[in-house]
C-alpha positions as CSV (number, residue, x, y, z in Angstrom):
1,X,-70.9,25.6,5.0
2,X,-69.3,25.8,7.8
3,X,-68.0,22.1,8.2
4,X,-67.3,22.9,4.2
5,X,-64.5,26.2,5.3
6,X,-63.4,23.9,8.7
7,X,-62.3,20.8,6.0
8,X,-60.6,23.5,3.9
9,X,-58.7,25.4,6.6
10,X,-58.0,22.1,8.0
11,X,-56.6,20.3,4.4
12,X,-54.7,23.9,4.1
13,X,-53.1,23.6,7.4
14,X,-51.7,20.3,7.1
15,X,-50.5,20.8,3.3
16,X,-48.4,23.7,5.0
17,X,-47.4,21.4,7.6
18,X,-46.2,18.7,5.0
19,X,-44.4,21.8,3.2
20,X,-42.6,22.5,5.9
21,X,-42.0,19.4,7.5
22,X,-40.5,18.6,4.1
23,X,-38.2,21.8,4.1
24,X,-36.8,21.3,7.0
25,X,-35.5,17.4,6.9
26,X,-31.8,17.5,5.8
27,X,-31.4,15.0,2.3
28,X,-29.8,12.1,2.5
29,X,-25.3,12.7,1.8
30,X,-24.7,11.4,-1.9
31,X,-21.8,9.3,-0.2
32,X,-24.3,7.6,1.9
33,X,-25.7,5.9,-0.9
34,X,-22.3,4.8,-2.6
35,X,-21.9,1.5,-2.3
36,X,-19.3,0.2,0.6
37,X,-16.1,-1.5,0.1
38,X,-15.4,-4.7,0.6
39,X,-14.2,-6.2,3.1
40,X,-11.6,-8.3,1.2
41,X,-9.8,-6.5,-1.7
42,X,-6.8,-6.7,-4.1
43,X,-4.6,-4.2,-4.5
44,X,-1.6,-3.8,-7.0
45,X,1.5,-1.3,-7.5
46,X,4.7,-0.4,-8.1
47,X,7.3,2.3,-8.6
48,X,10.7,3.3,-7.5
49,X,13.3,1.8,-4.6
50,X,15.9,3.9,-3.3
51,X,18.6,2.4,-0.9
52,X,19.7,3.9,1.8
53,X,23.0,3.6,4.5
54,X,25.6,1.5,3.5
55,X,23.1,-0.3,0.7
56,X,22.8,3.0,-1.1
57,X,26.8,3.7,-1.1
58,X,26.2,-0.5,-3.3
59,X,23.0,-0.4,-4.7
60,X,21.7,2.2,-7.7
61,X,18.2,3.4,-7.4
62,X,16.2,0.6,-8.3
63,X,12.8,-0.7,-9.3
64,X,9.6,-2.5,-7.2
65,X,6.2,-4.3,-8.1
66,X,3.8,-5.4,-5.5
67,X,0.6,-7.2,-5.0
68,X,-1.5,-7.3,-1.9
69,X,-4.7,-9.1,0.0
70,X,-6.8,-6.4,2.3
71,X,-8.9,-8.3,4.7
72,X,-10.7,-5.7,6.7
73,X,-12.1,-8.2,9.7
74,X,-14.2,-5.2,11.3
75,X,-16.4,-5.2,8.5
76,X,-16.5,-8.6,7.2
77,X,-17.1,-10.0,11.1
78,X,-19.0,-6.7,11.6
79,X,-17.0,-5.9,14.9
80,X,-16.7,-2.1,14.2
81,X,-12.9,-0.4,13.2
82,X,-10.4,-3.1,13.2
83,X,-7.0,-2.6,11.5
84,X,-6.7,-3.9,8.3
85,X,-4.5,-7.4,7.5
86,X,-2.1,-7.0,4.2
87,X,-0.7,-10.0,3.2
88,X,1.9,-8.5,0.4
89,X,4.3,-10.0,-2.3
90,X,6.8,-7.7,-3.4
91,X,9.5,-8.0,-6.3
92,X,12.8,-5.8,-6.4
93,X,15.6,-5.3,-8.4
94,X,19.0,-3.3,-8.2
95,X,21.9,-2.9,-9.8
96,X,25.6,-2.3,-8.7
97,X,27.1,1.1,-8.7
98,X,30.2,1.9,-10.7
99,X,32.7,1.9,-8.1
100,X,31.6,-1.7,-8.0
101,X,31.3,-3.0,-11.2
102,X,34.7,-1.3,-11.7
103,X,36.9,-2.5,-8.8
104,X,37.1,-6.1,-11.0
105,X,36.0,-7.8,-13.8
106,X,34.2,-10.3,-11.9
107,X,32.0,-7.6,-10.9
108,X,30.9,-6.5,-13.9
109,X,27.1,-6.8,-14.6
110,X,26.3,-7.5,-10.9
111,X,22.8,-6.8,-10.0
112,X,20.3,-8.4,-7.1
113,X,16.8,-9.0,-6.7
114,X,14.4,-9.4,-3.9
115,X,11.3,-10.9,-3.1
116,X,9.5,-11.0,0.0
117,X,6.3,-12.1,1.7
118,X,4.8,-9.6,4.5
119,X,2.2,-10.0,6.2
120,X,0.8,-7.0,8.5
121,X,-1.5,-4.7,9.2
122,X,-2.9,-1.3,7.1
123,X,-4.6,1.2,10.0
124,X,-6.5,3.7,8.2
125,X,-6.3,7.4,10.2
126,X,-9.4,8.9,8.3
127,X,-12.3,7.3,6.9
128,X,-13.5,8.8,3.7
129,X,-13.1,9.2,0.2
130,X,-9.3,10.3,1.2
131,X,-8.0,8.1,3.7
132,X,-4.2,8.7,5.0
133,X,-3.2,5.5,6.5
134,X,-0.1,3.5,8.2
135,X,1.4,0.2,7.5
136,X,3.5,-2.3,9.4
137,X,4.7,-6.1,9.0
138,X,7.2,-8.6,8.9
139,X,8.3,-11.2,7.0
140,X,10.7,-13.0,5.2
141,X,12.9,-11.5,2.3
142,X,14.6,-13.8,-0.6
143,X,17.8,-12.2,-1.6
144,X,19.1,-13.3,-5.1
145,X,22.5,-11.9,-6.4
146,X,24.1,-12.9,-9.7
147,X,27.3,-11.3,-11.0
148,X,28.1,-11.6,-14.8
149,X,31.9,-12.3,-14.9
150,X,32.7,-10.9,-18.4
151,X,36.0,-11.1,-18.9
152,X,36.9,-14.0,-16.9
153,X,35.9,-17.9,-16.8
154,X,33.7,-18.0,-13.7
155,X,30.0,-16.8,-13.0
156,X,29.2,-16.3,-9.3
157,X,25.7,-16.3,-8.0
158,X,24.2,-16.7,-4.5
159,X,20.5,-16.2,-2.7
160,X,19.6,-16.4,1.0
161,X,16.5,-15.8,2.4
162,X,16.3,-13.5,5.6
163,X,13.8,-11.8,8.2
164,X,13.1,-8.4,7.5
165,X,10.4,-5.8,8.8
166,X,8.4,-2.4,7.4
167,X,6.6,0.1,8.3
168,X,5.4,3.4,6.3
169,X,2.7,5.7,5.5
170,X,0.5,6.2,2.0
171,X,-2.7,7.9,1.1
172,X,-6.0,6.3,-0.6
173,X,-8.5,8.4,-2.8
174,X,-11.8,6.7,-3.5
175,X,-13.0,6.8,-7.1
176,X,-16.2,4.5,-6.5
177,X,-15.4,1.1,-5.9
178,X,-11.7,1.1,-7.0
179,X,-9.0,3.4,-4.7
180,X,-6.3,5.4,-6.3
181,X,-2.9,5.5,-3.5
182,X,0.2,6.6,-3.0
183,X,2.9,5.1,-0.2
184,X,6.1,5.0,1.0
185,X,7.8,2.2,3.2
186,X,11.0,1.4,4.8
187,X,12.7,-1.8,4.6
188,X,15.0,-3.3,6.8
189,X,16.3,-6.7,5.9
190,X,18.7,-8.5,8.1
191,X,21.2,-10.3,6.6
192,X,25.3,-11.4,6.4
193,X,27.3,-9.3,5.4
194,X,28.1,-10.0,2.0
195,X,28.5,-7.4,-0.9
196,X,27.6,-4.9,1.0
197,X,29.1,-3.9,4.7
198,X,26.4,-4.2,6.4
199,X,24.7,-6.8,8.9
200,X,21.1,-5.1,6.9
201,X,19.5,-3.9,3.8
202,X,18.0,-1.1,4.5
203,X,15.7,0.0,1.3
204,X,12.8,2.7,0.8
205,X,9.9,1.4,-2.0
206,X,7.7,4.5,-3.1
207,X,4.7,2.8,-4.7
208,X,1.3,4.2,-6.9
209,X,-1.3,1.8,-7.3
210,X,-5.0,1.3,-7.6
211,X,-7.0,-1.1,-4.8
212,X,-9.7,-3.7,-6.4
């Protein structure tokens, strides 16, 4: 009898011990068992370009489309927090303000298009499901600018490509394996004076996206 009430007491005190041992161990975060990123991704966007300086007293507010590659090293070498490599291809397009297209005829429909190739980094400042990060890069900059000369007997057209750099700021917000973001850059594109009375094209691309 007595080994019988020992067994019991002894069975009851460790079923209380599981109890609370199991009361007092923290469950595991939900966003612990979200799947990770990975660590090469493809992100596209696009939005609005506004000129600024002496391109915004030529250029109207214009229009952008991007594509990048994300290769996060840090986790694909697993070397911890590395900055981020973007490799992006941009398109923009402009046109010519009125005081412009109205100065002479053979300025009439004038508009100009960029593309560029940038390759740089994306730091991220928070890690999470909102992330605020920063971007820089360089790269070269196509610039393509064709005039429509109605009312006369000549076209003109020209391109050049020159070296330009960016930098800016954006937000990501995780919705599982695809990222929402928002960003802004500033272009500076060095070039000859042309057009425009400047030795630069200075131009600020506001972008929404999603990340792949």
């Amino acid at each position: 009898m007595k080994i019988g009430r020992c067994a019991a007491a002894a069975g009851l005190c460790l079923s209380l011990a599981v109890a609370l041992v199991h009361a007092q161990t923290p469950e595991m975060p939900a966003t612990q068992t979200q799947p990770q990123p990975h660590a090469i991704r493809i992100g596209l966007g696009g939005g609005m370009s506004v000129p600024v300086n002496k391109a915004g007293d030529a250029f109207k507010t214009g229009l952008h489309g991007q594509g990048f590659l994300l290769v996060d090293f840090g986790r694909l070498l697993h070397l911890g927090m590395l900055p981020t490599l973007r490799f992006n291809l941009g398109y923009q397009q402009f046109s010519y303000k009125d005081q412009f297209t109205g100065q002479a005829a053979a300025l009439q429909n004038a508009e100009s298009k960029i593309l560029s190739g940038v390759a740089g980094f994306q730091l991220n400042l928070l890690h999470g499901p909102v992330r605020p990060y920063l971007l820089a890069g360089v790269g070269a900059f196509r610039i393509q600018s064709n005039v429509d000369s109605t009312g006369t007997s000549t076209d003109a057209s020209s391109s050049t490509t020159k070296f330009g750099v960016d930098g800016g700021a954006g937000i990501a917000f995780s919705i599982k394996r695809i990222d929402a973001f928002v960003e802004g850059k500033v272009q500076n594109v060095y070039t000859d004076q042309g057009f425009i009375d400047t030795k630069s094209i200075r131009v600020i691309p506001v972008s929404f996206g999603i990340i792949f």
